[in-house]
NUROFI-841281 format. One record per residue (C-alpha): x, y, z. Coordinates in steps of 0.1 Angstrom, whole numbers, padded with zeros to 4 digits, always signed. Layout:
% NUROFI-841281
XYZ;...
//
This chain:
% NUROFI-841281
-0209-0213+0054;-0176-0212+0073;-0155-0184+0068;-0119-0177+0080;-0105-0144+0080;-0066-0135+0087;-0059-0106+0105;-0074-0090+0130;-0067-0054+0117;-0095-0025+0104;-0098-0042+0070;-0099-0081+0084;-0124-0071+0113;-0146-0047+0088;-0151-0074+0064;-0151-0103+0086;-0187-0084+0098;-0195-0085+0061;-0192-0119+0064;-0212-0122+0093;-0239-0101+0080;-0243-0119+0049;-0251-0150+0070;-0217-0168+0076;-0199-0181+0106;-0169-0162+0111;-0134-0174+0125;-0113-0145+0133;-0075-0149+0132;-0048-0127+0146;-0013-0127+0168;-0024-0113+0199;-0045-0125+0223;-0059-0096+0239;-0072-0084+0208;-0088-0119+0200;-0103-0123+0233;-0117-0093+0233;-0131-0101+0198;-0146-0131+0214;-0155-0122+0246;-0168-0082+0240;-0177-0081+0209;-0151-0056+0201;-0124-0045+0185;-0115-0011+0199;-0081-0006+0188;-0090-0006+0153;-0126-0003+0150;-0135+0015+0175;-0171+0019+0187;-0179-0006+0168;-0205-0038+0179;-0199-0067+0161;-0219-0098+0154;-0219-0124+0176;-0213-0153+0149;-0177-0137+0150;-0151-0153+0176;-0111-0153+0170;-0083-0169+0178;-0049-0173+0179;-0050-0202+0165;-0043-0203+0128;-0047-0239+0122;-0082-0240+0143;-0093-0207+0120;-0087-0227+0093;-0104-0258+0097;-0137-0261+0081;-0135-0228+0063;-0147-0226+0025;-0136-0191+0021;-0104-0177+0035;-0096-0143+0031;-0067-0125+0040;-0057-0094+0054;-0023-0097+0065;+0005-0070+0063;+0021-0074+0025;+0056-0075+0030;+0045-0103+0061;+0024-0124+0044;+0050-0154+0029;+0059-0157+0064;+0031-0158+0083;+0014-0185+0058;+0045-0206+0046;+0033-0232+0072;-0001-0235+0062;-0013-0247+0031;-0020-0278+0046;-0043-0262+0069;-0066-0248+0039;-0097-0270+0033;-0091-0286-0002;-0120-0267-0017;-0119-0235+0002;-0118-0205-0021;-0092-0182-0009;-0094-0142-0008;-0072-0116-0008;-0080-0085+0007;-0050-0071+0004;-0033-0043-0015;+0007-0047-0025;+0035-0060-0040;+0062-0076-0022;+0094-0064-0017;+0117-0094-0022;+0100-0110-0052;+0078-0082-0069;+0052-0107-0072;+0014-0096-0067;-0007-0107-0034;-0025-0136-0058;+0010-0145-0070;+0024-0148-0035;-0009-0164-0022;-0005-0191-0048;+0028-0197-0041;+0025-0197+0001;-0006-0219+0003;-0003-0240-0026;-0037-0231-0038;-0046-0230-0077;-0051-0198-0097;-0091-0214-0102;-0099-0210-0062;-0084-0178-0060;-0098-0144-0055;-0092-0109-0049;-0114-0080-0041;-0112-0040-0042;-0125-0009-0043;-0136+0021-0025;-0133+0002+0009;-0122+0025+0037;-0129+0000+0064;-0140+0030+0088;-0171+0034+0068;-0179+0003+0058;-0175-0006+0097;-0207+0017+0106;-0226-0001+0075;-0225+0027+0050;-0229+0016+0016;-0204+0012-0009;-0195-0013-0038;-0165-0036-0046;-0156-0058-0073;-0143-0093-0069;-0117-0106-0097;-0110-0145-0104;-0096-0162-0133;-0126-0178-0126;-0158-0171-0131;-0175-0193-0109;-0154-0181-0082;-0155-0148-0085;-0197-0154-0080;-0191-0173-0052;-0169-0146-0033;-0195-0116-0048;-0222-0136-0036;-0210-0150+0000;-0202-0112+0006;-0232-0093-0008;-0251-0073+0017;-0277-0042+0020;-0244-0021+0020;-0219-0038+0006;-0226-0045-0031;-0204-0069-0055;-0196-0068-0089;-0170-0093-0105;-0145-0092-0128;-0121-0115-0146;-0090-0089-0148;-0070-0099-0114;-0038-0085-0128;-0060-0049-0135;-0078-0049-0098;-0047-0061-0078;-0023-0035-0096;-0050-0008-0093;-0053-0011-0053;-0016-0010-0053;-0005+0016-0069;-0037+0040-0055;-0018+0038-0022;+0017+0050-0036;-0007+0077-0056;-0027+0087-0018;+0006+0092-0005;+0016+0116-0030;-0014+0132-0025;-0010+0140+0010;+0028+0148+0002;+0012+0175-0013;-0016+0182+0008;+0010+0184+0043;+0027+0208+0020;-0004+0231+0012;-0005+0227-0019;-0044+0229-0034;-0064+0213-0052;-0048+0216-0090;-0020+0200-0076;-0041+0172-0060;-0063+0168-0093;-0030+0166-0108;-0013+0138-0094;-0045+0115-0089;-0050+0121-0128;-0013+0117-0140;-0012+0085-0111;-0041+0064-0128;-0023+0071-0155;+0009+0053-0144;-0014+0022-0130;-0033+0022-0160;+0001+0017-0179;+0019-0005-0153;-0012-0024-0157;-0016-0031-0198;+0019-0042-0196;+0013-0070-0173;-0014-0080-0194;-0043-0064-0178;-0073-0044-0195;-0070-0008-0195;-0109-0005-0188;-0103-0020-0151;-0084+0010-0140;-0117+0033-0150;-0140+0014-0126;-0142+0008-0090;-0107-0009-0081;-0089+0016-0104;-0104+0050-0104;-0131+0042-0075;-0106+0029-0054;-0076+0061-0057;-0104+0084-0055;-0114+0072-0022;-0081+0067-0008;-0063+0102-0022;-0094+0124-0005;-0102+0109+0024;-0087+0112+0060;-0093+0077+0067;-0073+0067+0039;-0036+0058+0063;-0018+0062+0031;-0035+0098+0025;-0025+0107+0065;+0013+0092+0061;+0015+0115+0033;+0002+0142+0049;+0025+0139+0080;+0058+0139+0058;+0045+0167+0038;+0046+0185+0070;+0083+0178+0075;+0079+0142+0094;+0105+0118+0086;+0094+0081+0077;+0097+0071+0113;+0081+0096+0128;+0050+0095+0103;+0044+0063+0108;+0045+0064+0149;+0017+0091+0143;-0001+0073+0115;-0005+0039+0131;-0015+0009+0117;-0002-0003+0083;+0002+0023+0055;+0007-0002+0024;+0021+0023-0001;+0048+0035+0020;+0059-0002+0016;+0047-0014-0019;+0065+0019-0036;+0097+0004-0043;+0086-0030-0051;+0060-0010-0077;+0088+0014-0091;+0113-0020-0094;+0080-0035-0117;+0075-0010-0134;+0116-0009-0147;+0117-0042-0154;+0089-0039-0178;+0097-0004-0195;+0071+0014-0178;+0077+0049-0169;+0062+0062-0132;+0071+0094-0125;+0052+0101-0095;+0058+0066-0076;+0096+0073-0086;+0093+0109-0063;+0074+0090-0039;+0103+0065-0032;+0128+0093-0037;+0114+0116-0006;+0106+0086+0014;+0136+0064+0011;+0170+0085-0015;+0164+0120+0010;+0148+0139-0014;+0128+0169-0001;+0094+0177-0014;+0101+0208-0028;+0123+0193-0056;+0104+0163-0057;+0077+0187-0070;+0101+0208-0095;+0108+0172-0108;+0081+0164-0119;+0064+0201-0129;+0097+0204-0152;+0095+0174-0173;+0095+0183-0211;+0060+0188-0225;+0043+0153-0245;+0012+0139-0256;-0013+0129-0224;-0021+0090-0229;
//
């Protein structure tokens, strides 16, 4: 098979050599050239996986249109908020039977509408050849081939095998699901969680605290979530509870680190100089919050999330905020 994969970040590259080692040709796409001819030429990708061989059915190119021809599975790991842009001009690029895959983990800003939503929408593809996959991916490990396990949603069954099944390896292991509202929600709203997380963590506070808010933030997904129409039991396996696990403990997590930094006493800016790369739930919070109020759904901690990072809220009273709310039943 011939695979496409947009973007040449960590995640794109990591499971672009998923790809590869489950067999497939691999067309890498990305904006700059250095990084794509180094790709092609090295082997490489040093600026964001660094140390890091990959396999030579892998090239890239800057060349969308060229990426796309002949591919019968596209996935994409663009930036959220850039995604409608970047693809507006393509859907008639996409093979007419080429399953499409997000690998990507937001809402976006201007619309509120999930990745699959805005996939739909930019490259005219039905809901049937759509896919999206998460779980407890931090491309870093999966990069150095240490196992780990994902699940693949479609409204389709049949797709959803084909995806599981074109990316099964000896250390990447698929499951599938049927629940894309669940498995897209869960892997955005785990980021706006992580950075909550390391909010607290920069702050020093322990591990109650962090117990606390990775708990009480399932929680909110898990409700954002049923009122969408998704199944509560998809936030308790690997794109809901797998997935914020992963991403609220780990240092690899960019989220987790962006968190960390304005726990510190970094602004926005400054974090995300230090951070590098794209931390998704620094973006996705207010789309997430504005979802969750147009549907009744009560998140506290994604509301004290945007309010340090965007209304000048410090972290010490986003904290009393939330520790002082009046006493109710857990759900």
């Amino acid at each position: 098979m011939r695979a496409c994969v947009l973007g040449t970040g960590s995640w794109g590259t990591t499971f672009a050599q998923v790809l590869a080692d489950a067999g497939h040709d691999v067309v890498l796409w990305g904006r700059s050239e250095a990084v794509c001819a180094e790709v092609r030429e090295a082997h490489t990708n040093s600026g964001y996986v660094p140390g890091v061989v990959l396999p030579e059915r892998i090239t890239a190119t800057t060349d969308a249109r060229a990426a796309l021809a002949g591919a019968s599975l596209v996935a994409v790991a663009l930036p959220s908020q850039a995604v409608r842009s970047i693809l507006s001009e393509l859907p008639d690029a996409v093979e007419p039977d080429a399953v499409v895959v997000s690998l990507m983990k937001g809402v976006e800003l201007t619309s509120d509408e999930r990745m699959s939503e805005l996939l739909a929408e930019a490259l005219r593809v039905p809901a049937a050849r759509l896919a999206v996959l998460s779980g407890p991916n931090l491309a870093g490990e999966i990069a150095q081939r240490q196992p780990t396990t994902t699940v693949v949603a479609s409204i389709s069954t049949e797709t959803a095998q084909r995806v599981a099944h074109a990316c099964a390896t000896d250390y990447f292991r698929t499951f599938t699901n049927t629940d894309v509202i669940g498995v897209e929600l869960g892997g955005a709203v785990k980021n706006v969680i992580a950075l909550a997380v390391g909010i607290a963590q920069g702050k020093g506070y322990g591990d109650n605290t962090k117990a606390s808010i990775i708990t009480r933030g399932l929680s909110e997904a898990t409700r954002l979530g049923v009122a969408l129409g998704a199944s509560a039991a998809t936030f308790a396996g690997l794109a809901g509870m797998g997935d914020l696990v992963a991403t609220c403990a780990s240092p690899l997590s960019r989220n987790h680190t962006l968190g960390v930094h304005i726990g510190a006493g970094m602004s926005l800016d400054e974090a995300v100089a230090v951070t590098g790369g794209t931390a998704e739930g620094a973006k996705s919070c207010r789309s997430v919050l504005d979802l969750a109020r147009r549907h009744g759904v009560t998140m506290s901690i994604t509301a004290a999330v945007v309010a340090v990072l965007y209304e000048g809220t410090s972290v010490e009273d986003m904290v009393r905020a939330l520790i002082t709310r009046p006493p109710r039943p857990e759900d």
